[in-house]
C-alpha positions, 0 to 999 in steps of 0.5 A, a space after each residue: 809075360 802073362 798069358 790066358 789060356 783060352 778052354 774050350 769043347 773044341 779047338 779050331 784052326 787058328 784064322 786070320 783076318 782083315 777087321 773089315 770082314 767081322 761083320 762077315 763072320 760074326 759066328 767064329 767070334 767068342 765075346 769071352 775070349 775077345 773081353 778076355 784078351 783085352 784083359 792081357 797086359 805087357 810085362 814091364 820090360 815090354 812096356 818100356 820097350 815099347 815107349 823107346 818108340 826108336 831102335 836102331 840097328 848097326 850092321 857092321 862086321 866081316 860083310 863091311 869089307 867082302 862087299 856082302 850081305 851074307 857071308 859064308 864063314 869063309 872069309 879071311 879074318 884080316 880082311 876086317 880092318 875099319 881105320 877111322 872106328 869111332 862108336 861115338 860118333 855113331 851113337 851120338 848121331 842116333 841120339 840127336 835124331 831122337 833114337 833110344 837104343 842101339 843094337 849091333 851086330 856082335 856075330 852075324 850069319 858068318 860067325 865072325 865075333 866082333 869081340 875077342 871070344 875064347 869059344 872060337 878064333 874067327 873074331 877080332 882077335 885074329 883080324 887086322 883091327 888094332 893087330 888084333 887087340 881090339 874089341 868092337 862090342 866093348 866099344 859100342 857098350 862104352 860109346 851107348 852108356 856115354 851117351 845114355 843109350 841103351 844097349 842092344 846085341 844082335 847075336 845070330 844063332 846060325 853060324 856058317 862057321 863053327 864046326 860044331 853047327 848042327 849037333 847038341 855041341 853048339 847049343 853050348 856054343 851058343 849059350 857060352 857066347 850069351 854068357 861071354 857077352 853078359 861076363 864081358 860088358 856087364 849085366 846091363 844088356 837091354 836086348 838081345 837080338 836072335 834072327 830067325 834065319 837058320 841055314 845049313 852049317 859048314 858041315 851041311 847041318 842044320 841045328 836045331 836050337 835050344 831056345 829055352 835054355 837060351 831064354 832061361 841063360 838071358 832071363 837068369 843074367 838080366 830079367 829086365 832084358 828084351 828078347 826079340 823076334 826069335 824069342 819071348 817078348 818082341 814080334 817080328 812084324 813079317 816084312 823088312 820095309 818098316 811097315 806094320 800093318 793098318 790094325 797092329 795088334 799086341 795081344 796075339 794067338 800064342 802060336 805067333 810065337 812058333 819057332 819054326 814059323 818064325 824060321 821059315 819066314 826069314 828063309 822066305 826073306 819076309 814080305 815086301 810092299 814098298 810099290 803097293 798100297 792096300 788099296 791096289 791089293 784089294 782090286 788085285 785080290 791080293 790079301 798078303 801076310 802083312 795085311 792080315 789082321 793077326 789079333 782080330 776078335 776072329 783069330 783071338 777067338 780061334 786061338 787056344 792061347 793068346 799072349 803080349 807079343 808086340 811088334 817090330 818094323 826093322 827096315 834099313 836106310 840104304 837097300 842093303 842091311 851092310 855098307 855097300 860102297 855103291 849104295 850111297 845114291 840110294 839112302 831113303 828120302 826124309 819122305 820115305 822115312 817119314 811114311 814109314 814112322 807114321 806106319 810104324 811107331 804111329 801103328 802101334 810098333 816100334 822102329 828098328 832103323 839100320 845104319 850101316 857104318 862104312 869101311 872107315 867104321 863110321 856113318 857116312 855123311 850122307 845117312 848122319 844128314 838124313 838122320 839129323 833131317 828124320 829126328 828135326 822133323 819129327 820134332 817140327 811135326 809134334 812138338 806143339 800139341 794144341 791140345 796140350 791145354 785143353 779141357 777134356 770131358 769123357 762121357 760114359 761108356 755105353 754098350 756092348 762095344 764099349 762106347 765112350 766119346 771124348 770131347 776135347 775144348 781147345 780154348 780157341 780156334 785152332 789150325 789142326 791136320 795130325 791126331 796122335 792118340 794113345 791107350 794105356 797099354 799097361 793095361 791093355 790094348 782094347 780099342 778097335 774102331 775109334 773117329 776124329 769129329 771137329 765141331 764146325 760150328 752147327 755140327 760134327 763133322 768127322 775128319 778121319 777114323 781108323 782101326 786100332 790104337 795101342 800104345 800110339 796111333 798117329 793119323 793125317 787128315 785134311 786142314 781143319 780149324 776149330 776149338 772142338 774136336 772129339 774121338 769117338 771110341 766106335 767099338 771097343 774090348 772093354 773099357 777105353 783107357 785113353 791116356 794120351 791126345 795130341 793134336 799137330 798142324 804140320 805141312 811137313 809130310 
């Protein structure tokens, strides 16, 4: 990860904003440090990431059978027992809907390990599964690298069960386990996982972590491994609905990174906006954490330090994050789902899906069926882009704000109603005002404008037919590097 470090006379409190208040405060923006920024790229490992587009998670564990979401560390061991597991199927299903890595929950907030681990005796190996033979993480790896997806685990540092929570004695627990995993399934583990939650111990304490040696452990094992949300290279984006923000920026202040913030907003159970919309927020005068712009040039500029910490929308496709029996009436619409990749990969974020297998220890029929309808109508919605032939011709950039127009010939007249664009990211994110203009056949006409662009944006606008469009870069960080457009009719979501 690269990071400039921004020196000033003075430092200022970091602020954050809403784009739309620039021009409000115009004295709190440094021209230098917002080029600057546009200047800080991706490490590699993020880039590819961040192309996954698709994640998904698998919540599966002691929870699945105590009909919990979070267990104490008491439970029973035996009580796991899942009588039809078949990872197979849980990762083909993902596969076929288009997702490109999976993560599972080796070790929740309960302890309990889904591998036989020789640090601790709550794991499979005192449970029921298989007379306690069996080896769920082992599983998972074999079904992900049969059928090319790569793998993720979701490793909790809190641990309501292990006595040694709450002093030094833990942090070697803890990194053994990292260990354990890399020694146990090989060096090809793509992500690991930390959840920022960090409650009280069985012994009443709460522990204080030490993520440098866990990083260095990770880095040491596998460079190419993504560290995610309490780590390095992945940002939780602050809510568990899927949703990122209008303006997602991946260049932030490096306080973005701050472990006991980070803390504190999963104790706090994140941000929620499904039944509100920005717009209602802003009569109410509600101007929540989601909606904050945390990379605009007003933060960049009150910033010491900013760094490439891109962001994550974790959401599940059921209320809960584990099975629960009583949910299978509440699996997300396709519409819902559809509204929230449109807000989340088509916001410059990646998606991380939960589903959750059943106590069989498989996906149940309702969440495959609506997987399969997400992937096939993804594909249906962008998979012809009539832009795909087109003449393209750039015109220079301009001014201050680094203006540039791109128009684009389609050779014919075309039904079109969703515009996905992207920047090369490789070396960085710079756009931050752009407009979509259809040539009517007298003029221009705009159709939709937006914030910013990132690795993609994905917009919807109403039902244009024409041979000439062209997006308008309104206001930039430095020099536009667009790479890619496509252009969609679609009258599905």
């Amino acid at each position: 990860m690269k990071a400039i470090l921004f020196i000033l006379g003075f430092v200022l409190t970091a602020i954050s904003c809403r784009a739309d208040v620039w021009e409000d405060r115009e004295g709190f923006v440094d021209p230098a440090k917002v080029r600057a920024a546009a200047m800080i790229k991706p490490h590699p490992r993020q880039l590819a990431w961040q192309q996954l587009e698709l994640t998904c998670f698998f919540h599966f564990g002691i929870n699945t059978f105590t009909n919990k979401e979070w267990g104490d560390g008491t439970e029973d061991p035996k009580l796991f027992n899942p009588t039809e597991l078949d990872c197979r199927q849980w990762v083909k299903t993902i596969k076929e809907a288009g997702f490109k890595l999976a993560i599972l929950t080796a070790k929740h907030h309960d302890g309990f390990c889904l591998w036989p681990s020789k640090y601790t005796d709550y794991d499979v190996a005192a449970s029921s599964y298989k007379n306690g033979q069996g080896d769920v993480v082992k599983e998972f790896v074999d079904a992900c690298r049969a059928e090319g997806i790569k793998i993720g685990i979701y490793l909790s540092p809190w641990d309501r069960h292990e006595q040694t929570y709450g002093t030094d004695a833990y942090n070697d627990y803890f990194n053994n386990q990292i260990n354990e995993i890399f020694d146990l399934y090989g060096p090809d583990i793509d992500e690991f996982w930390f959840d920022g939650a960090n409650g009280e111990g069985p012994n009443g304490k709460k522990q204080v972590y030490d993520w440098n040696r866990f990083y260095k452990t990770i880095r040491e094992r596998n460079d190419n491994c993504v560290i995610a949300v309490s780590g390095p290279d992945v940002r939780w984006v602050g809510n568990e609905s899927g949703l990122a923000r209008e303006s997602e920026w991946s260049v932030v202040p490096a306080t973005a990174m701050d472990q006991d913030d980070i803390s504190a907003a999963f104790e706090e159970g994140g941000f929620h906006y499904d039944d509100i919309s920005p717009e209602e927020m802003a009569d109410l005068g509600i101007t929540p954490y989601e909606y904050d712009d945390m990379g605009d040039r007003v933060a960049i500029s009150a910033a010491e330090e900013a760094i490439w910490y891109p962001a994550e929308c974790d959401t599940s496709i059921r209320p809960g994050w584990f099975y629960h029996k009583s949910q299978n009436g509440l699996v997300k619409s396709l519409s819902k789902l559809m509204d929230i990749y449109y807000k989340s990969v088509g916001r410059n974020s990646v998606l991380l899906l939960n589903i959750p297998p059943d106590q069989r220890g498989l996906l149940h029929d309702r969440d495959v069926k609506r997987l399969t309808d997400f992937g096939n109508t993804i594909r249906d919605v962008f998979g012809n882009n009539k832009a795909a032939g087109a003449v393209r011709t750039d015109s220079e950039v301009t001014g201050e704000d680094y203006q540039m127009t791109i128009e684009l010939d389609l050779g014919s007249e075309e039904w079109i109603n969703r515009l996905s664009i992207g920047e090369n990211i490789a070396n960085g994110q710079r756009v931050e005002k752009f407009a979509l203009e259809v040539w009517t056949g007298w003029k221009w006409k705009e159709v939709v404008r937006s914030t910013t662009i990132g690795y993609k944006r994905l917009l919807k606008f109403p039902l244009q037919k024409a041979q000439k469009v062209r997006i308008n870069i309104v206001q930039s960080r430095y020099i536009p590097e667009i790479s890619s457009i496509g252009l969609y009719y679609s009258s599905l979501y």
